[in-house]
C-alpha positions as CSV (number, residue, x, y, z in Angstrom):
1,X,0.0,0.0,0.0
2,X,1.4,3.5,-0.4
3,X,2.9,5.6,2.2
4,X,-0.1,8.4,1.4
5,X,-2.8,5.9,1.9
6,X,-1.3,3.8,5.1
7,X,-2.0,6.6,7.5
8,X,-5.7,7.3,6.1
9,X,-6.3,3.6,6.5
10,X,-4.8,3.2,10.2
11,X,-7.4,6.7,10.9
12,X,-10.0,4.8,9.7
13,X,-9.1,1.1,11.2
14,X,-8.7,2.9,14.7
15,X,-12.2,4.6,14.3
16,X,-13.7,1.6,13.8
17,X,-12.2,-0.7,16.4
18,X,-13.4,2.6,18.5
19,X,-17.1,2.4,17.5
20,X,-16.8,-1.4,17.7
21,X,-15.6,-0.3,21.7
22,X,-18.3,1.8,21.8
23,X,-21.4,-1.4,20.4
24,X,-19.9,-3.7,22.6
25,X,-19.9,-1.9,25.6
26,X,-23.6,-0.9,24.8
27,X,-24.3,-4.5,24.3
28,X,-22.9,-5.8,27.6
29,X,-25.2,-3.3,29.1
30,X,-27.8,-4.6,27.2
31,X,-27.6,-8.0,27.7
32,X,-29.5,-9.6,30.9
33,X,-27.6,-12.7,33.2
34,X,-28.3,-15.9,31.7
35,X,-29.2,-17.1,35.3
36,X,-29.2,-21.6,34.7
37,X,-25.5,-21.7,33.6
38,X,-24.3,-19.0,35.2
39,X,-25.1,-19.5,39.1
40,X,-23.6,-23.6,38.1
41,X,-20.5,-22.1,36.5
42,X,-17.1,-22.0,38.8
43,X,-14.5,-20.0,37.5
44,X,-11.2,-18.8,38.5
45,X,-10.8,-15.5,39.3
46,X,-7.3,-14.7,39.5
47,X,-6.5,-16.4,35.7
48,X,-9.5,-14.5,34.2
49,X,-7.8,-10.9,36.0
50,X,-4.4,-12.5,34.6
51,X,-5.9,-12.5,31.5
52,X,-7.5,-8.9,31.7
53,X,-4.2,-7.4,33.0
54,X,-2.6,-9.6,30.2
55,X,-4.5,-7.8,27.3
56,X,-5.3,-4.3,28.9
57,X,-1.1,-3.6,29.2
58,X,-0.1,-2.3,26.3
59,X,-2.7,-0.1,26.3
60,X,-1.3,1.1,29.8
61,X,2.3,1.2,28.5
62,X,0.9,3.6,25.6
63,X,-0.4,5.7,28.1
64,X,2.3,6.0,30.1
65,X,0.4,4.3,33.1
66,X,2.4,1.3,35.6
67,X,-0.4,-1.7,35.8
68,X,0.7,-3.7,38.6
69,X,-1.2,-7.2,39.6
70,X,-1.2,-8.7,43.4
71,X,-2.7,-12.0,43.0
72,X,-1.8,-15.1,44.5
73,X,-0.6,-18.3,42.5
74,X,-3.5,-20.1,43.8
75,X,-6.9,-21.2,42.0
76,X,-9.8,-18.7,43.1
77,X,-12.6,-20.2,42.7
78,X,-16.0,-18.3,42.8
79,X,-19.4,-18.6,41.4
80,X,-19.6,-16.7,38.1
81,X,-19.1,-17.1,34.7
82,X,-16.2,-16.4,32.8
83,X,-18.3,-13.8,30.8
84,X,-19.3,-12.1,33.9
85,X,-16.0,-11.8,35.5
86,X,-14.3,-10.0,31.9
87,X,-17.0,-7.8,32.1
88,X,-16.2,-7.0,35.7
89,X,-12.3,-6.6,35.7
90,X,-12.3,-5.5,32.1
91,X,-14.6,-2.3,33.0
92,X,-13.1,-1.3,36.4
93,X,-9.7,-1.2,35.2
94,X,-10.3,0.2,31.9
95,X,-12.0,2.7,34.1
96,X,-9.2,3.3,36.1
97,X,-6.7,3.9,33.2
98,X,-8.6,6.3,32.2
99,X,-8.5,8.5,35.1
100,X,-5.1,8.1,35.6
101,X,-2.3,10.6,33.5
102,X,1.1,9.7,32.5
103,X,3.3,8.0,34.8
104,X,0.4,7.1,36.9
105,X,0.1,3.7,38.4
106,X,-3.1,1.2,38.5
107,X,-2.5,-1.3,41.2
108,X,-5.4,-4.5,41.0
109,X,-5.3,-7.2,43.9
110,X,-7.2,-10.3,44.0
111,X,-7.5,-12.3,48.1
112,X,-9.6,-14.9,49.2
113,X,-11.2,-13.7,52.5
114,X,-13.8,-15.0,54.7
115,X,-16.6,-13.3,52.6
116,X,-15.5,-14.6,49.7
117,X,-13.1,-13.1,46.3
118,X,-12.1,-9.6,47.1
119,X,-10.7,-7.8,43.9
120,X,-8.8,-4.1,44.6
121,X,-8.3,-1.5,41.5
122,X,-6.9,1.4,43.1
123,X,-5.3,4.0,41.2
124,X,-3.0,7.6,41.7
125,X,-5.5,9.6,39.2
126,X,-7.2,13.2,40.4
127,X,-10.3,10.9,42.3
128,X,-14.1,11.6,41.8
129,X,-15.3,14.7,41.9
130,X,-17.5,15.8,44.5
131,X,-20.0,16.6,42.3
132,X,-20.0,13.0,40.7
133,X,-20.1,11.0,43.2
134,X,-23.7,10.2,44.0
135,X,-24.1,9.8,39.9
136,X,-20.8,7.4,38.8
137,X,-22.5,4.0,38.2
138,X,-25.9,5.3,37.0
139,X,-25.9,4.0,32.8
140,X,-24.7,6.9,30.6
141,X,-22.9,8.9,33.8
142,X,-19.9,10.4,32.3
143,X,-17.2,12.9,32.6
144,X,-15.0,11.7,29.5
145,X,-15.2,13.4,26.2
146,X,-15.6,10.0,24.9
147,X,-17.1,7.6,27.1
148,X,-20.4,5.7,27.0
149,X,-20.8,6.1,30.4
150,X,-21.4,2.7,30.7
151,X,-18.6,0.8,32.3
152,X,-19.3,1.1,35.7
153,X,-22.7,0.2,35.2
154,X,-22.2,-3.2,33.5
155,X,-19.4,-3.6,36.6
156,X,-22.2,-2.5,39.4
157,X,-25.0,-4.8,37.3
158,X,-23.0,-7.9,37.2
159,X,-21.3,-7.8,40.7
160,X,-24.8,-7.2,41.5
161,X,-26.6,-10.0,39.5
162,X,-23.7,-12.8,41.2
163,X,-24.7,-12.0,44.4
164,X,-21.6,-10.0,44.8
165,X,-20.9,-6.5,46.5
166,X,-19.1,-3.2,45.3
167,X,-18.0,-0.2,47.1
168,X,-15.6,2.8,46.7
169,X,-13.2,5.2,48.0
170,X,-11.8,9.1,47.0
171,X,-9.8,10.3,47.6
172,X,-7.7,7.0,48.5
173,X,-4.4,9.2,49.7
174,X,-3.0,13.0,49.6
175,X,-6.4,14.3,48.5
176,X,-5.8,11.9,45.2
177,X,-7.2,8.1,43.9
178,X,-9.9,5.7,43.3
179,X,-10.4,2.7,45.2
180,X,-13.0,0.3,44.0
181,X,-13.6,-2.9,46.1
182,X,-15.6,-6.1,44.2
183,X,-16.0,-8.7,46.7
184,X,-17.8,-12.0,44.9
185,X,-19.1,-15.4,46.5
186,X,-17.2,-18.4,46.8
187,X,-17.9,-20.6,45.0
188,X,-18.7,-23.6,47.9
189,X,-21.0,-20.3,49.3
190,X,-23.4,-20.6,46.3
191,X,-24.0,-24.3,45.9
């Protein structure tokens, strides 16, 4: 291909893998739980957030952003589908990435505790405004030029439909950071 027409077609490629963001974020909205195989379904947690971490990083090294992963070697087993999780650990770090600038850091943890799977995202970025605060995982909330304001309402919707529970902090430290807390059933818990 000639040199005039390569950077007209990678404009054009990276709008469309943008609108194709875009459909499938509305669509994981969109799309209700399919409760039988679902609740059955026993996943682990830390190789699917391996796996998130895995494909989100070069995004984060093109941004300039330090993606760090605490999880343990061992199999986390909890009660939700492989679908669900992605959507989960794909959103709230995405999310996080997004708020952080240049040589910022997103740190994501994965424990076992006596509730159950406890994931951490915590990042160094400006934290939530005040004025957002009451309005960040209501569908189409957003403060980004080009979000969907979707992401943390397919996070809050699925944590929610597993039976799970999500909370947040900011500022985290120094008047700066987000700190998002997913804690999902064990899998024994939802037999």
């Amino acid at each position: 291909m000639p040199e005039s027409m390569r950077g007209e077609t990678k404009m054009v490629l990276d709008e469309i893998s943008r609108l194709s963001g875009k459909l499938n974020q509305l669509l994981q909205f969109s799309r209700p739980a399919v409760r039988g195989s679902e609740i059955a379904s026993t996943q682990d947690a830390a190789s699917v957030l391996r796996e998130v971490i895995g494909v989100l990083r070069p995004e984060a090294e093109r941004r300039g952003v330090a993606l760090r992963l605490d999880a343990p070697a061992q199999l986390i087993s909890v009660a939700v589908s492989t679908e669900s999780l992605n959507d989960i650990f794909s959103n709230i770090v995405v999310n996080a990435l997004e708020a952080v600038a240049s040589r910022g850091s997103v740190t994501s943890s994965l424990l076992m505790n006596g509730d159950g799977c406890v994931m951490s995202v915590e990042d160094d970025g400006p934290g939530i405004p005040a004025s957002s605060r009451e309005k960040i995982l209501q569908p189409f909330f957003t403060t980004k030029s080009q979000g969907t304001g979707l992401g943390l309402a397919i996070v809050a919707r699925r944590v929610a439909e597993c039976g799970g529970t999500l909370s947040w902090e900011s500022p985290v430290a120094n008047g700066r950071g987000t700190r998002f807390v997913i804690t999902l059933p064990r899998s024994e818990e939802r037999r």
